[in-house]
Backbone as XML, in Angstrom:
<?xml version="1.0"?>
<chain id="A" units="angstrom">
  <residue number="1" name="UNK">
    <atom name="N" x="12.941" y="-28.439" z="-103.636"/>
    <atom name="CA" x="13.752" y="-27.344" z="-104.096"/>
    <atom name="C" x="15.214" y="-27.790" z="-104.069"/>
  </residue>
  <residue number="2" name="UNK">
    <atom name="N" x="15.711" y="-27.327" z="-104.789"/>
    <atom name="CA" x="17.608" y="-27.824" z="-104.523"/>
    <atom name="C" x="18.452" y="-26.447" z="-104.633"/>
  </residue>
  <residue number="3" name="UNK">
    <atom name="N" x="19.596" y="-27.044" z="-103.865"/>
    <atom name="CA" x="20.413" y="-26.207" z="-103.197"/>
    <atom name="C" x="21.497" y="-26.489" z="-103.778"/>
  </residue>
  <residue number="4" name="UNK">
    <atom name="N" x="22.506" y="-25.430" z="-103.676"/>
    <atom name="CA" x="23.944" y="-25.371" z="-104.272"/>
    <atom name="C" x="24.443" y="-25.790" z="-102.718"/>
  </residue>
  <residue number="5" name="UNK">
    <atom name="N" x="25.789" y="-26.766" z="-102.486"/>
    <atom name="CA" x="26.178" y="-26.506" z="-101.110"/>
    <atom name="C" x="27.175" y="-25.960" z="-101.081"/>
  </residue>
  <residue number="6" name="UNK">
    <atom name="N" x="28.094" y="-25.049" z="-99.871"/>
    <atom name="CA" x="28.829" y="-24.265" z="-99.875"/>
    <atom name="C" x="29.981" y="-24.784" z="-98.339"/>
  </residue>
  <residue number="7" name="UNK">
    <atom name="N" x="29.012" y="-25.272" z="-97.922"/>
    <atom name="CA" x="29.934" y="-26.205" z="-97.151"/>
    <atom name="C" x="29.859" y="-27.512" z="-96.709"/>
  </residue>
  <residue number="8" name="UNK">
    <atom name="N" x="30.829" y="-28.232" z="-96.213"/>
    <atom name="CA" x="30.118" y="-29.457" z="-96.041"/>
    <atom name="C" x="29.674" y="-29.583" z="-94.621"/>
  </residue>
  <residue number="9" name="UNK">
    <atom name="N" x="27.998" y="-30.241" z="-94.410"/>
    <atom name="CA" x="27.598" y="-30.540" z="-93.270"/>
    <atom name="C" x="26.598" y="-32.143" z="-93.722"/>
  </residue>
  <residue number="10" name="UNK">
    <atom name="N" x="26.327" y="-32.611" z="-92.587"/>
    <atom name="CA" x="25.506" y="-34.050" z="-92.100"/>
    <atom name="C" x="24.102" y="-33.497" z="-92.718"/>
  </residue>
  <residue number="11" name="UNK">
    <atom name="N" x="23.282" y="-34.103" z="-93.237"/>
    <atom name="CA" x="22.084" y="-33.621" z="-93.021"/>
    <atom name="C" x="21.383" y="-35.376" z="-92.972"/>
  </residue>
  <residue number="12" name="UNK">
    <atom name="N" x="20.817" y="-35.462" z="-94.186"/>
    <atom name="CA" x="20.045" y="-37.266" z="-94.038"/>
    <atom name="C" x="21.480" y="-38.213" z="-94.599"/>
  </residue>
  <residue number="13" name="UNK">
    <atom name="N" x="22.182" y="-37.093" z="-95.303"/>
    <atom name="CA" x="23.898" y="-37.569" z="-95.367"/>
    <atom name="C" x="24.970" y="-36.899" z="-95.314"/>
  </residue>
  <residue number="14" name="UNK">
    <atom name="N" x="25.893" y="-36.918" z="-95.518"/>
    <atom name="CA" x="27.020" y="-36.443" z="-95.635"/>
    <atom name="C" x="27.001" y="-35.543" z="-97.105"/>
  </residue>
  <residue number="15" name="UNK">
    <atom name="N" x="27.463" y="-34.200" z="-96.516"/>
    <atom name="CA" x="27.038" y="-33.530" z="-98.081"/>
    <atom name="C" x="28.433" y="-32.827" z="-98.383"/>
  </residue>
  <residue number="16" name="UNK">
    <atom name="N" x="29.363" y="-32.410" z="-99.279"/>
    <atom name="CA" x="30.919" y="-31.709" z="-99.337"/>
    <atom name="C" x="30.588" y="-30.286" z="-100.446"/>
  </residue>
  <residue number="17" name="UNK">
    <atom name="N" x="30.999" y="-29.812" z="-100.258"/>
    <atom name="CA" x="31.419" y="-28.469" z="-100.722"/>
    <atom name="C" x="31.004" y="-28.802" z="-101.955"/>
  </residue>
  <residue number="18" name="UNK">
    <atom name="N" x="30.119" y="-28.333" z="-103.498"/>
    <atom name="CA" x="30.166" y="-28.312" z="-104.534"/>
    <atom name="C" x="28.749" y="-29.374" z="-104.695"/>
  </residue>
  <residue number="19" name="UNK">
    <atom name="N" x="28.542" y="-29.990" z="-103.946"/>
    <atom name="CA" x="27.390" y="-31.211" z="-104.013"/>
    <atom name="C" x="25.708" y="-30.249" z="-104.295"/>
  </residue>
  <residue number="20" name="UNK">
    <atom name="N" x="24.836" y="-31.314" z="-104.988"/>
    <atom name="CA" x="23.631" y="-30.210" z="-104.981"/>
    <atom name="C" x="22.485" y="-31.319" z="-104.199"/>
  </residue>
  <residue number="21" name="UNK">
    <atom name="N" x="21.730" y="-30.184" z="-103.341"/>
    <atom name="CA" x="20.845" y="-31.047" z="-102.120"/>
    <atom name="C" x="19.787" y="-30.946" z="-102.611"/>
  </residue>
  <residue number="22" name="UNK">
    <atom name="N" x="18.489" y="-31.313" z="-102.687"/>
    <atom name="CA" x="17.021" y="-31.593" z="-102.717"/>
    <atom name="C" x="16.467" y="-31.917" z="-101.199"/>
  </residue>
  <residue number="23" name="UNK">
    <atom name="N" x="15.893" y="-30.832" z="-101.176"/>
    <atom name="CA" x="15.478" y="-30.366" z="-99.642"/>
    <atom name="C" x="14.013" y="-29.846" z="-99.782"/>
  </residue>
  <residue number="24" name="UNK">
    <atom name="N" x="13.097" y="-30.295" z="-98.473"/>
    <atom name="CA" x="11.886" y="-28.802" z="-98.769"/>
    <atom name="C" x="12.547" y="-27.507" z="-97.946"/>
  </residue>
  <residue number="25" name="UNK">
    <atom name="N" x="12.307" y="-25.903" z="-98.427"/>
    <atom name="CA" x="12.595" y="-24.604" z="-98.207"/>
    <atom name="C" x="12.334" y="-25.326" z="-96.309"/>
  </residue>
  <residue number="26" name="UNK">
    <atom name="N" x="11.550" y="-25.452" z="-95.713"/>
    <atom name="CA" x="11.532" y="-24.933" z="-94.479"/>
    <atom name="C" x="11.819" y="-26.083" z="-93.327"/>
  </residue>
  <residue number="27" name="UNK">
    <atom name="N" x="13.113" y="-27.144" z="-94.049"/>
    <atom name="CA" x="13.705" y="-27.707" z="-93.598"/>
    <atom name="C" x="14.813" y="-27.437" z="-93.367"/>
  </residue>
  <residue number="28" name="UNK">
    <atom name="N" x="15.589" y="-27.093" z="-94.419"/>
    <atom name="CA" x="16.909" y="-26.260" z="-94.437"/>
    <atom name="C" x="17.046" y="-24.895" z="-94.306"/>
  </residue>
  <residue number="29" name="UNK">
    <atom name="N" x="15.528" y="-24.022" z="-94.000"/>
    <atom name="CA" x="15.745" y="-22.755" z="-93.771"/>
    <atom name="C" x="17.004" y="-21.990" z="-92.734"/>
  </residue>
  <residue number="30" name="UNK">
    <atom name="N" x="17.220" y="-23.058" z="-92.031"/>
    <atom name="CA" x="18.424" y="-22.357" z="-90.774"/>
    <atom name="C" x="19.877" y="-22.612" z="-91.928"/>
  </residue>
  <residue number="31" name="UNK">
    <atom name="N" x="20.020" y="-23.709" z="-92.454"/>
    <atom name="CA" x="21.178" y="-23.944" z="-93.323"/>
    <atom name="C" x="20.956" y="-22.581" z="-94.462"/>
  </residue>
  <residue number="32" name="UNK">
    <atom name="N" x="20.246" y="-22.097" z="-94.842"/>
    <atom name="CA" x="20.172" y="-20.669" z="-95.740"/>
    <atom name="C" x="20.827" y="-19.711" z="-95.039"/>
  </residue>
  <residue number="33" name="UNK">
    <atom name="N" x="19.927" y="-19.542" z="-94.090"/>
    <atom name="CA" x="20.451" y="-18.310" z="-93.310"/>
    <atom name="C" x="21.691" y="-18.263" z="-92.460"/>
  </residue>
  <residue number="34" name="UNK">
    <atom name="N" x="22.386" y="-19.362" z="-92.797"/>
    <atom name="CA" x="23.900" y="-19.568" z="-91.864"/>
    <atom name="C" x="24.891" y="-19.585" z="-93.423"/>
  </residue>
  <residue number="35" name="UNK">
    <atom name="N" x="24.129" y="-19.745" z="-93.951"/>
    <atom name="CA" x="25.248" y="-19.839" z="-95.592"/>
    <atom name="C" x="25.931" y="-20.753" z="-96.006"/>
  </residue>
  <residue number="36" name="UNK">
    <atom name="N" x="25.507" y="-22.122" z="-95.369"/>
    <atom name="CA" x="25.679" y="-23.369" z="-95.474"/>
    <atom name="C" x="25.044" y="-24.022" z="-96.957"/>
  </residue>
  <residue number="37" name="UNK">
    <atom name="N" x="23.885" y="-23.022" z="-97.200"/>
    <atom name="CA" x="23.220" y="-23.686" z="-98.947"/>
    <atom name="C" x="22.674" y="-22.239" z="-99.417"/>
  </residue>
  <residue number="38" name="UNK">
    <atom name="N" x="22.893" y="-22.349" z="-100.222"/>
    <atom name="CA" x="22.315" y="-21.393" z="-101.603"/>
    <atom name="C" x="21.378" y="-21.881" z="-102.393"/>
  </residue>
  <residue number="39" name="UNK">
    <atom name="N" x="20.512" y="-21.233" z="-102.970"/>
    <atom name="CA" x="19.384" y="-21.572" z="-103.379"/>
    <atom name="C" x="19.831" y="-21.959" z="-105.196"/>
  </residue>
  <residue number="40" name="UNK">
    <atom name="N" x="19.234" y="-23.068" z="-105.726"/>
    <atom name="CA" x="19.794" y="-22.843" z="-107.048"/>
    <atom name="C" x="18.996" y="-21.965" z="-107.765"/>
  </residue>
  <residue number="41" name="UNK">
    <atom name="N" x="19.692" y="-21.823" z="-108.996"/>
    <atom name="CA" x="19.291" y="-21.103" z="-109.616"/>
    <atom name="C" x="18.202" y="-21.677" z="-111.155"/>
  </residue>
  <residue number="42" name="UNK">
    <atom name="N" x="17.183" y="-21.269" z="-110.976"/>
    <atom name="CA" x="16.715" y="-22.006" z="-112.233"/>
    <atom name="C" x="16.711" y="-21.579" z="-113.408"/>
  </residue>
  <residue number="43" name="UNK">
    <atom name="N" x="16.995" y="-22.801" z="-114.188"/>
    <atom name="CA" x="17.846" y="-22.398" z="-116.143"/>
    <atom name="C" x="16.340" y="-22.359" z="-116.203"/>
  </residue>
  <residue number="44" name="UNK">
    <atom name="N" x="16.781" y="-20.541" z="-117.307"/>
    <atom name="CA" x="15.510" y="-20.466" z="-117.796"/>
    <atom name="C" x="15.860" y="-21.069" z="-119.546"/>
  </residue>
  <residue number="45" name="UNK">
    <atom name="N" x="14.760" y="-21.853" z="-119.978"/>
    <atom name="CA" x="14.870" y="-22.294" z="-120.734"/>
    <atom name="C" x="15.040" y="-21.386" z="-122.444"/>
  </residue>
  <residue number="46" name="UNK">
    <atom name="N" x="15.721" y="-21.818" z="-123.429"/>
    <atom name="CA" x="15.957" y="-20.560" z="-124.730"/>
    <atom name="C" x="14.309" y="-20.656" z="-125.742"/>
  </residue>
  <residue number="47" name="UNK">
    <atom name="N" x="13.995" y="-19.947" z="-125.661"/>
    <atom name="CA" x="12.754" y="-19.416" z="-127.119"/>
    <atom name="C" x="13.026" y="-18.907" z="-127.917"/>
  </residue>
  <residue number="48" name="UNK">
    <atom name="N" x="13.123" y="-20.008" z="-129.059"/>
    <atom name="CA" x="14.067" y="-19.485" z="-130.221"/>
    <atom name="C" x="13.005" y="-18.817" z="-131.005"/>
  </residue>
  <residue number="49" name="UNK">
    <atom name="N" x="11.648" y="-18.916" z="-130.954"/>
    <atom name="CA" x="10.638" y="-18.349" z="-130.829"/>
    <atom name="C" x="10.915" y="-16.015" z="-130.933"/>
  </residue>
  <residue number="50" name="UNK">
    <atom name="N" x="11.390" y="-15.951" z="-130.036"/>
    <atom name="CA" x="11.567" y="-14.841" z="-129.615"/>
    <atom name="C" x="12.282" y="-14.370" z="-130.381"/>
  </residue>
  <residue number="51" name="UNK">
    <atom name="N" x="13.603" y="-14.850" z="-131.425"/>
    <atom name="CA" x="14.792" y="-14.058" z="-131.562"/>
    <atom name="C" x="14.541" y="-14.223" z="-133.155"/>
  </residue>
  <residue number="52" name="UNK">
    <atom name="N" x="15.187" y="-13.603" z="-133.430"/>
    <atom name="CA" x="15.208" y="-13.335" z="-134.907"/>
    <atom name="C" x="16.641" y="-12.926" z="-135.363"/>
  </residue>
  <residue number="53" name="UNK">
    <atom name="N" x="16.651" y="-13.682" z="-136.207"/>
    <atom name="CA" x="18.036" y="-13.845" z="-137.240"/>
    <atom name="C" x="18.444" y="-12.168" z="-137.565"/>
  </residue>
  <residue number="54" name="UNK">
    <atom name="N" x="20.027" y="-12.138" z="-137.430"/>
    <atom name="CA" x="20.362" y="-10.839" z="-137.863"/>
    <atom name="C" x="20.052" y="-10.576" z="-139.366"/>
  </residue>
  <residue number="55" name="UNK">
    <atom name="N" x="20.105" y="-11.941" z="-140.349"/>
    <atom name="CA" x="19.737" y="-12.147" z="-141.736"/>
    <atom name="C" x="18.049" y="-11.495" z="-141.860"/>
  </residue>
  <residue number="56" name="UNK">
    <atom name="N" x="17.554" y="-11.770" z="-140.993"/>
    <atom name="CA" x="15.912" y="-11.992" z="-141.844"/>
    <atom name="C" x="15.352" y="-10.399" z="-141.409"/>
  </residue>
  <residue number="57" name="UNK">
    <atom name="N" x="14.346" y="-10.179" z="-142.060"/>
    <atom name="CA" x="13.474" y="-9.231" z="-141.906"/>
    <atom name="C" x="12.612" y="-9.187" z="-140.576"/>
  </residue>
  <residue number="58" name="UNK">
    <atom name="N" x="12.674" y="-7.796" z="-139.620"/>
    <atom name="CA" x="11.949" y="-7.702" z="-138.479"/>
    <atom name="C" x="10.701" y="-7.130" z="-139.122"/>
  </residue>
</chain>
């Protein structure tokens, strides 16, 4: 899972403010709950599939 970091701490390295971690959840669970990492967020991908042109017929 990867993490946004929010502050900098040691972990298997040296991590600074803005850096993104790859961690398993119930390793860094204490770093969550102290607000040391944020969970990222996952890009949901676009389905162009779905949308339809303001031009074309619905």
């Amino acid at each position: 899972m990867k993490y946004d970091v929010k502050r900098q701490h040691v972990g298997d390295r040296n991590y600074e403010a803005g850096d993104t971690r790859v961690a398993r959840p119930d390793d860094v669970a204490h770093l969550v709950a102290s607000g040391v990492l944020t969970e990222k967020a996952a890009v949901v991908p676009n389905n162009k599939a779905l949308k339809v042109p303001s031009n074309k017929a619905k």
